[in-house]
N, C-alpha and C positions, 0 to 999 in steps of 0.2 A: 699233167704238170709240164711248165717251157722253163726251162732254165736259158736266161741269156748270159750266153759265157763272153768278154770283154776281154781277148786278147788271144791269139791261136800259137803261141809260140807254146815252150815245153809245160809250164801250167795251165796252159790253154786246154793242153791234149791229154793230162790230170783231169782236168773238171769235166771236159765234157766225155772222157772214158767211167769216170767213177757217173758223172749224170744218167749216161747209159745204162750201169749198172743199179743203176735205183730204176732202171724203166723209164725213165723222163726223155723228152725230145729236148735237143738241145738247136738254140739259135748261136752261133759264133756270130762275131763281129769283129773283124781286121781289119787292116788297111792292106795288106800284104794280100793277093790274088792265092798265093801258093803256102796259106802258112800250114804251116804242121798241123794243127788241128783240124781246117776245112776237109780233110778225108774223113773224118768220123761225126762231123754235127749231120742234125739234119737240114737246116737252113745255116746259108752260108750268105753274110753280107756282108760287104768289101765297104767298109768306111771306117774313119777317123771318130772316134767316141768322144773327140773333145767339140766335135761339132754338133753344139746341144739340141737344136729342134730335128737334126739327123737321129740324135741319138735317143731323144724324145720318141722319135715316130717310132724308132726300131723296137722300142721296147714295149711296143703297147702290146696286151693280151699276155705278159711273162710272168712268171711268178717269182722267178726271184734271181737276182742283177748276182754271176758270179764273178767276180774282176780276179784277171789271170795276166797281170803287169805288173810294174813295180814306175812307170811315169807319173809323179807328183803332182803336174797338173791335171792327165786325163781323170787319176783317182778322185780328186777333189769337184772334177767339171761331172762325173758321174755321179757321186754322192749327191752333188744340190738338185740333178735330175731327176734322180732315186726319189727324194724326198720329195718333190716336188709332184711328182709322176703317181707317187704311193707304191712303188713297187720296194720292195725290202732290197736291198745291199748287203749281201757276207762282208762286211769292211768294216773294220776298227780303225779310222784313220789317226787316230788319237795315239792307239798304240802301234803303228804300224810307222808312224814321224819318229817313233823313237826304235824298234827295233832296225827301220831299213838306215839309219847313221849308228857305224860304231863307238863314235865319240862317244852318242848321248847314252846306248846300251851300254858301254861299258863303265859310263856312270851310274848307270842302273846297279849295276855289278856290283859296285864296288860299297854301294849304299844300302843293300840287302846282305853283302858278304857272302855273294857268291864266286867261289873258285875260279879265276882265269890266268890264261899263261900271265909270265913277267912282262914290264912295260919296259919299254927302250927308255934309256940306255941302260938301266940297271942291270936288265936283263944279260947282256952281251951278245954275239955272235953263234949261232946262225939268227938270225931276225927275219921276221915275217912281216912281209910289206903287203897291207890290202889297202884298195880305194875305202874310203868311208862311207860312200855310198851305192857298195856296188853288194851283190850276195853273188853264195856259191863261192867257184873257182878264177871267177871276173877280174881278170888284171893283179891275179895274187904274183908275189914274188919272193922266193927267199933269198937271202944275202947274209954270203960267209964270211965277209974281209970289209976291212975301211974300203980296202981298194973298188972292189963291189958297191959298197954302200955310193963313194964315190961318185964311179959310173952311173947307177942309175939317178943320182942326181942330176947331173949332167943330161940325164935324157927324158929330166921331167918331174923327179921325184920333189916333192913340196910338202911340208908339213903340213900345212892347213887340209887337202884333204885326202889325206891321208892316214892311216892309223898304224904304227909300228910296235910287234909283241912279239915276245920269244917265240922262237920256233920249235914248238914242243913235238917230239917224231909218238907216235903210235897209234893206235887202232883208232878209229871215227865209229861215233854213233849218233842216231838220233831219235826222238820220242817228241810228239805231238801235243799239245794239250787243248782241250777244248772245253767253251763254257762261258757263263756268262755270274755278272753278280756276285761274284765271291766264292762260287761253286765250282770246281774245276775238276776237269779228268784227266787224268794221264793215259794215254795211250800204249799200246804196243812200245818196246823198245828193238828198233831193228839196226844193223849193223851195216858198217857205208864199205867198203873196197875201192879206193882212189887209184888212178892212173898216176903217170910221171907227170903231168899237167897240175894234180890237186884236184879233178873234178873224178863224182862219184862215176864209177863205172856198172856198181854192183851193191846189188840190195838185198840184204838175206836176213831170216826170219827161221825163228823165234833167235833170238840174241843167245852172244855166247858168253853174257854178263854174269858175275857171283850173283846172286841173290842181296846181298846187303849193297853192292855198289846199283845195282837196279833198282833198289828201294832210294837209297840218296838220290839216283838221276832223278825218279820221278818228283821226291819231295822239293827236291831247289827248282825242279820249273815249273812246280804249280805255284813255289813261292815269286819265281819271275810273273808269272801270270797274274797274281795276285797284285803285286807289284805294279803289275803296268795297268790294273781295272780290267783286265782285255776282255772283249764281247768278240766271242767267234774262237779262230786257230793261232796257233804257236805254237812253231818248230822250233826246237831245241838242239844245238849240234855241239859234242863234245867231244873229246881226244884222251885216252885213257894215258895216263902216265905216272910210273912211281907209284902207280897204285891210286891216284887220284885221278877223279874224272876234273876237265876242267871243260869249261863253257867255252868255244870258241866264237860261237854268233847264234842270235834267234831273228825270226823273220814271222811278223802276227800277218799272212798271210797263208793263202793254200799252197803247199810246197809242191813241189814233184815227184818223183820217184817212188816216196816214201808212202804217203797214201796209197797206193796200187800194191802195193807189199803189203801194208795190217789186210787189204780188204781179202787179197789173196788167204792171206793167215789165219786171221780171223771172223773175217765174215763184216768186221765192221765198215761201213761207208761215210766217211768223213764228209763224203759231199749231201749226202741225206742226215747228216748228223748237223751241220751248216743250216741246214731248211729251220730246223725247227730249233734253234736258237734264237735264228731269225726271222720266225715267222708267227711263234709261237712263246708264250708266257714262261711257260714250266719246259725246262729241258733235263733229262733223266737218260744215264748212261745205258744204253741198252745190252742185255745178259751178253757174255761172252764166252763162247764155248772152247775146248780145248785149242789150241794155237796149231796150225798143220807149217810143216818146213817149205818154204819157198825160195829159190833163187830167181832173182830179175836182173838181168844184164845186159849191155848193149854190145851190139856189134856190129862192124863196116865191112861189107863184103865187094873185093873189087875180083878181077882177075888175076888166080894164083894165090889167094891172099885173105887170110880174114884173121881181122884187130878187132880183143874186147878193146874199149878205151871208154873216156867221159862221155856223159850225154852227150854234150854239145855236137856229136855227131851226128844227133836225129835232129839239126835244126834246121839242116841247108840242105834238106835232100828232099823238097816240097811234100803234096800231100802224104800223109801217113792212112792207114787202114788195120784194121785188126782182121786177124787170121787166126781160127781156131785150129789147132791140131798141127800146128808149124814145125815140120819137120822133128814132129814129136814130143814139143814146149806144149802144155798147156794151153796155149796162149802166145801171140806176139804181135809188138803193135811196128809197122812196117812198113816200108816204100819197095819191097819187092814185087815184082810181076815178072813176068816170062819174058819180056821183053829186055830186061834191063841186066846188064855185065855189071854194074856197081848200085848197090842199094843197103840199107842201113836194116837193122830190127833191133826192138827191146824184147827179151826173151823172157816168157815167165814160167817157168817147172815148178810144182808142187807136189809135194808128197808126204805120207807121216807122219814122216820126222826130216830135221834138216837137210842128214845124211842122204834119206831118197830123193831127197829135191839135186841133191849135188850131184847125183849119178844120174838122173835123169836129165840135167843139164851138160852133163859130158857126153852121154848118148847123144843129145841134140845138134851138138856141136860135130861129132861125129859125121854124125848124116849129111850135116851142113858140107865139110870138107871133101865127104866120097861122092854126096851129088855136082859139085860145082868142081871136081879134081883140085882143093887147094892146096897148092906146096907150101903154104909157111901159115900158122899162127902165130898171134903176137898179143903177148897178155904180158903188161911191162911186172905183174906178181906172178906168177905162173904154177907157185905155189898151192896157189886158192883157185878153187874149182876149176 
């Protein structure tokens, strides 16, 4: 089985680590010499995907096209190739036009009666400014005052695209769904732990959700799913508050983070759950066994010094590799070698139950600061693990 993954940045290195994990060889394809993914495919080709008899040739002999982007034309120049070529695409581009703008999702929203913060200006102050078509922590911004609102005017801010909604403070989760035809799964529900930035730092498993608000998460995003027709994935991200979960963004793509936590958890592989969606007539949620506790977190290690923080730190630190048994993690996926004073890792500890996942990731962290003598950690929650 070749899986060709079409993008090496942070879902790049999602697809082709869980590809791994099914046993499959994986082909990347980048334009980037150094992206995060080419440490871990096994064929690595430096090219631009919208260049179609390039992309054509690359893909002959693969079984199935994973796109790990979010660029509007390359996804569009690869689906007419796909089909052209006969290789299957994991891509709902249909639903993917409306979950990557949050205008048109939170059209969606509001047409189904699904729960989301208030809209500007009703709303009032603190306000949460995102691009319209950006995911993640991508140019979010909150603002407490006119005088705020103001300034970032001034330095760009424009209604058209842009989307303004209260700014709702507490815990982030998020759950999966997958499927095609009216059939839908819900997956795992795992829990996010954000930086001072807004971008996820930390991924932990099994959730620390009531039972009755876990049952709601899953029933309103198999009814987004259902909603959008979707063929394939959707991620679901929510903000608990007052007691209600509220929808902040979904994205009918393979997400990051999150997949490498259920698979940790539970055993299940959303990227071998993807194949036979799309490869295959009949698709059927395969048994799932007891849920085990996982922490996944990232961290930057320079000299004197080591920051949990957002992903975005394992983007600009070139290839990545995985390393079994990493200073006692599980699991981590990484730019460390013996040569380097600063290098980054996503840690994964499992155990259990939550509780041993969390101590074996203090352990880790542990080892980490007496082998490299670090004077200072910085985890902007320091609360949590």
């Amino acid at each position: 089985m070749l899986a060709a993954v079409a993008g090496g940045r942070l879902q790049g290195v999602e697809a082709a680590y869980l590809a791994h994990k099914a046993g499959w060889d994986v082909l990347l394809l980048d334009r980037l010499a150094g992206a995060p993914a080419s440490g871990i495919c096994d064929v690595f080709v430096q090219m631009d995907v919208r260049e179609r008899e390039a992309f054509r040739k690359a893909i002959r002999g693969a079984d199935l096209i994973i796109p790990a982007l979010e660029n509007d034309e390359a996804l569009q120049a690869m689906a007419r190739e796909a089909t052209k070529s006969g290789v299957p695409i994991a891509l709902d581009l249909d639903a993917y036009r409306i979950s990557s703008s949050k205008v048109r999702s939170n059209r969606l929203f509001a047409e189904i009666g699904v729960p989301v913060p208030g809209s500007w200006p009703e709303c009032g102050f603190p306000v949460v400014v995102k691009p319209n078509d950006a995911s993640g922590s991508e140019g979010v911004q909150v603002l407490g005052s006119e005088k705020e609102m103001a300034r970032a005017r001034k330095t760009g801010l424009s209604g058209g695209s842009w989307v303004l909604q209260e700014f709702v403070e507490g815990p982030s989760f998020s759950l999966e769904v997958l499927g095609k035809a009216g059939e839908y799964f819900p997956l795992q529900v795992t829990d996010l732990h954000m930086d001072g930035g807004y971008d996820c730092k930390r991924v932990i498993a099994p959730t620390v959700l009531s039972p009755d608000l876990f049952k709601s998460f899953q029933k309103f995003s198999v009814d987004i799913a259902r909603a959008l027709d979707l063929k394939g994935i959707m991620d679901v991200e929510v903000v608990l508050a007052g007691g209600e979960l509220r929808v902040l963004e979904i994205d009918a793509r393979l997400p990051s983070q999150t997949p490498t936590t259920v698979f940790w958890s539970t055993g299940l592989n959303m990227v071998e759950m993807l194949r036979s969606i799309f490869e295959t007539r009949d698709f059927r949620m395969p048994d799932v066994g007891e849920a085990a506790g996982v922490v996944y977190q990232h961290i930057a290690v320079s000299p004197g010094r080591l920051e949990i923080s957002g992903e975005h730190i394992m983007s600009g630190s070139g290839p990545l590799h995985v390393v079994e048994g990493f200073f006692g993690a599980d699991e981590a996926i990484t730019s460390y070698d013996d040569h380097r004073e600063s290098w980054v890792a996503t840690l994964i500890t499992k155990d259990r139950d939550l509780s041993g996942a969390e101590e074996k990731m203090k352990s880790v962290i542990a080892a980490i600061t007496g082998r490299f003598r670090i004077q200072r950690v910085v985890d902007s929650f320091p609360e949590r693990v």
